[in-house]
N, C-alpha and C positions, 0 to 999 in steps of 0.2 A: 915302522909303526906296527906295533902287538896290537890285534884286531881279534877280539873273542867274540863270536857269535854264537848266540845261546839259540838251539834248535836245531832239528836233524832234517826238515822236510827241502820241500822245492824252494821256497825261501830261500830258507839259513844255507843251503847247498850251490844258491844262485848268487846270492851275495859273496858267499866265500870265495868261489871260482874268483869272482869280480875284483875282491882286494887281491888275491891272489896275482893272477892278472898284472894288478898296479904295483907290485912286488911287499907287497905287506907281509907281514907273518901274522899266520890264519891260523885261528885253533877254532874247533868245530864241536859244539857244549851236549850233552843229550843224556838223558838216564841211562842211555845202555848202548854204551862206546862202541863194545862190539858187533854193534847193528848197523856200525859205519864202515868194516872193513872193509868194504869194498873199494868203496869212495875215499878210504885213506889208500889206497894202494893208487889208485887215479891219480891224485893229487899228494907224491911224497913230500912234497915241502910244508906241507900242512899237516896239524897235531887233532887228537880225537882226544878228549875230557869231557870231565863231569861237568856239570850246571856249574857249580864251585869252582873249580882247575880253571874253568874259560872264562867265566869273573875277573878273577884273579891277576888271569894271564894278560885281558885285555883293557890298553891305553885307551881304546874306544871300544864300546861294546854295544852288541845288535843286541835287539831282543826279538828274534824270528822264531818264537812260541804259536801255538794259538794263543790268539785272545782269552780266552774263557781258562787259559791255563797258566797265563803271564804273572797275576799276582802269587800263587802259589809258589811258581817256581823261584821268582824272584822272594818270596819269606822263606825257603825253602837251604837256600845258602845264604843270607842276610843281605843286608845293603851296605852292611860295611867296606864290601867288595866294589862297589860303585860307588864309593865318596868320591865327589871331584872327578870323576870321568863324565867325559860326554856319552852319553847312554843314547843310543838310533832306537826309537820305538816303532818297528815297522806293523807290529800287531794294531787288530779293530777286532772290538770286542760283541761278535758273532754270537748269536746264540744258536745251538745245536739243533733248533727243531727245523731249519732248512726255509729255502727262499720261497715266498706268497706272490704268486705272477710274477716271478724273478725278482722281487724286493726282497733282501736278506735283514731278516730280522736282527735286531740289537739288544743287547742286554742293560746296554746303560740307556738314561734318561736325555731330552734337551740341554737339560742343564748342567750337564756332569758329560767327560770323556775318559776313555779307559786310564789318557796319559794324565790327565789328570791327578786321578786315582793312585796312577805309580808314585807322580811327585810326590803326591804327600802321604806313601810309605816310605819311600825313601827319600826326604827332603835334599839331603846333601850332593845329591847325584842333580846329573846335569841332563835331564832328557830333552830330545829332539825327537819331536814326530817326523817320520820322513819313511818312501817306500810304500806308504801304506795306500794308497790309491792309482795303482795300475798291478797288473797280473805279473807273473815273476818272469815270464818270457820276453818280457819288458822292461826287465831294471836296470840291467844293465845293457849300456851299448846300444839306444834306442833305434828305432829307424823308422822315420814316418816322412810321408813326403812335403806335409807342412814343414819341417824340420825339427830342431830341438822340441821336445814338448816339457810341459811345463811341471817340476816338481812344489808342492806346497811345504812348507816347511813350520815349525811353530815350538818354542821353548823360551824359556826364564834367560837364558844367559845365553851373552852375544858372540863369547868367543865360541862356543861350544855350536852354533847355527854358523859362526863363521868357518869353523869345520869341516862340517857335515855339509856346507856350501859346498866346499873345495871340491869332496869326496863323489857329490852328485855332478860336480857341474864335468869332473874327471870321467865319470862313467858319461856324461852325454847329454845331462839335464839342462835346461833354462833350470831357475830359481826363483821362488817369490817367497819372502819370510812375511809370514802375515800374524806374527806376534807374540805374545805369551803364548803360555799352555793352555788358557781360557780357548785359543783360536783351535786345539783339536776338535772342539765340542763340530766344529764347521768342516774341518779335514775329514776325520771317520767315518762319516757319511758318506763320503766322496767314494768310498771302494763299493756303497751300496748303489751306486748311480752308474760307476764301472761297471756293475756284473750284470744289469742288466740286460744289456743288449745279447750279452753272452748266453746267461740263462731262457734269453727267450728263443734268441735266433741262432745260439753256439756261433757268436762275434767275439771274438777276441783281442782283434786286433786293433786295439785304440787307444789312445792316452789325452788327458786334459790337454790346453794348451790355452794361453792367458793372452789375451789381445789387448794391447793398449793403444789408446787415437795417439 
């Protein structure tokens, strides 16, 4: 499986190890390739491309941007490049003026979610929210003494959530698909509820987990 991840941070650099790992071929997307040569020397079995080249290249594709910079990048190369791929949306859409008694401000509304937003720039493409509600020290490979903890999942189309099941449940995850795209509006939030404890008391180490009677 060709596995593009668009973004150069702790993210898209946590993820990649992660498919990599799983034995996928990892191409690693950023405006300025050469700002990853280190981390391609780290990792030679992994390719360093533009926004476009890691599009392209990937049968599945992350989108580990910031938020506030997702739709851009993604009109930036087209969406032609994501017709019919299953698209991982791990961005929430942040707004840059910083957290108020640790609540991280958002740029979108109640009513609306980033992934939202994406679907219908790029209709044809198959987004899944997933990732976006625990810290990157935690995405793959979890470890908590509850056990599995639990990922949220949410997109239009079933094989594409039956995917990104696989892909999470491979790295370590429980799963719960809680619906269309309408359900990020409920997801996004979720990473502002995370950083709390973190912003107040520098806690990090927690992940959801879904309890059923």
């Amino acid at each position: 499986m060709n596995v593009g991840i668009l973004g150069s941070g702790t993210v898209a650099r946590t993820l990649a190890a992660g498919f990599i790992e799983q034995g996928s071929d990892v191409m690693l997307g950023t405006r300025n390739p050469s700002g990853l040569s280190e981390w391609a020397a780290e990792h030679p079995s992994a390719q360093v491309g533009s926004f476009e080249a890691t599009a392209n290249f990937g049968d599945i594709v992350v989108l580990a941007v910031k938020g506030s910079a997702v739709e851009n990048v993604v009109s930036a190369f087209g969406c032609n490049a994501l017709a019919g791929k299953t698209v991982i949306d791990a961005s929430n859409p942040i707004n840059e003026t910083g957290p108020e008694n640790g609540v991280l401000p958002y740029f979108t509304t109640h009513g609306e979610s980033l992934m939202e937003r994406l679907q219908l720039q790029c209709p044809d493409a198959n987004f899944v929210k997933a990732f976006s509600c625990v810290g990157s020290g935690h995405m793959v490979n979890p470890s908590f003494e509850g056990g599995a903890p639990t990922m949220f999942i949410c997109g239009n189309d079933d094989s594409a959530k039956a995917a990104v099941n696989d892909i999470l449940e491979s790295f370590g995850w429980e799963v719960e698909d809680m619906g269309g795209v309408e359900a990020a509006r409920a997801i996004e939030p979720l990473a502002m509820l995370w950083c709390i404890p973190g912003f107040l008391n520098n806690s990090w180490n927690h992940a959801f987990k879904l309890l059923k009677a």
